[in-house]
C-alpha positions in Angstrom: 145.0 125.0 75.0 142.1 126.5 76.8 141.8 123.1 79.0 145.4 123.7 79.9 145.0 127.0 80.6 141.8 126.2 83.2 143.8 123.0 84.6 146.9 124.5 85.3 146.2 128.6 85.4 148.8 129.7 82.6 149.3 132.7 81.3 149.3 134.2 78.0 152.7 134.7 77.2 153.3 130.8 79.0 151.1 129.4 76.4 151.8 131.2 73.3 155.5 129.7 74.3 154.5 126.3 74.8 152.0 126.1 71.4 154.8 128.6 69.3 152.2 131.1 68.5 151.8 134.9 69.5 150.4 135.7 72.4 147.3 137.6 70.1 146.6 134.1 68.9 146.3 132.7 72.4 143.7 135.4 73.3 141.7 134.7 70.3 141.5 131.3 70.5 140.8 131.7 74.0 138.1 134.2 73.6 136.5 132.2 70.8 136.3 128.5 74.0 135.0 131.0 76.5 132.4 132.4 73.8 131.7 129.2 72.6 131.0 127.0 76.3 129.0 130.4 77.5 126.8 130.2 74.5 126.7 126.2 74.6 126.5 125.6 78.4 124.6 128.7 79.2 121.6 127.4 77.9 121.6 124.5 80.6 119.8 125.2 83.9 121.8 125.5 86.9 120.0 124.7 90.0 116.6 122.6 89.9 114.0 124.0 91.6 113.6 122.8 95.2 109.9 121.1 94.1 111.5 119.0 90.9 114.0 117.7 93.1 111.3 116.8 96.2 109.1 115.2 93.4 112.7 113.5 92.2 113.5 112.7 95.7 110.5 111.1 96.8 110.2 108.8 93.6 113.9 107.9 93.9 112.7 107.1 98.1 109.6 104.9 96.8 111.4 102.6 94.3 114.2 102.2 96.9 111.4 101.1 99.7 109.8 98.8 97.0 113.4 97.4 96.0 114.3 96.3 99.4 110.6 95.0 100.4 111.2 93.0 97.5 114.8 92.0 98.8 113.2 90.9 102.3 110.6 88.8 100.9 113.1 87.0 98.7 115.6 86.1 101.6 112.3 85.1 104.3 111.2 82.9 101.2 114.9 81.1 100.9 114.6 80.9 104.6 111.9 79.0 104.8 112.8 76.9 101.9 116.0 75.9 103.5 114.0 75.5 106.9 111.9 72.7 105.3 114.6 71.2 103.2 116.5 70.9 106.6 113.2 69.6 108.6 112.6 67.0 105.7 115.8 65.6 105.7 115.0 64.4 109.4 
């Protein structure tokens, strides 16, 4: 119900229709999601400090430079392999 209610924007009296209950029922039930995701989500941080996500930034920067230096060397080393394959076969 209370996912309904945020996807679509239903009113009370809407919902207490389509579920068959009063339209007191739909506002506690309601009332007890909302209470319940503030308590459980409110504890989660909201914005990371702009430091934590430089440090996160740079790291994630480094292991992409490393990845690809790695992926460079590979495809120079097949070159050369095939290189000399092709020059032995002569």
């Amino acid at each position: 119900m209370f996912l309904t209610l945020i996807r679509f924007g239903l009113f009370g009296r809407d919902l207490a229709h389509r579920y068959g209950i009063s339209v007191a029922t739909v506002s506690d039930i309601l009332l007890t999601w909302v209470t319940y995701l503030y308590i459980m989500l409110g504890s989660l941080p909201r914005i990371r400090s702009r430091s934590i996500y430089l440090r996160d930034l740079k790291v994630s920067i480094k292991i992409s430079k490393e990845f690809l230096s790695a992926q460079r060397l590979s495809v120079i080393c097949q070159r050369i392999i095939k290189h000399s394959l092709n020059f032995a076969k002569l």
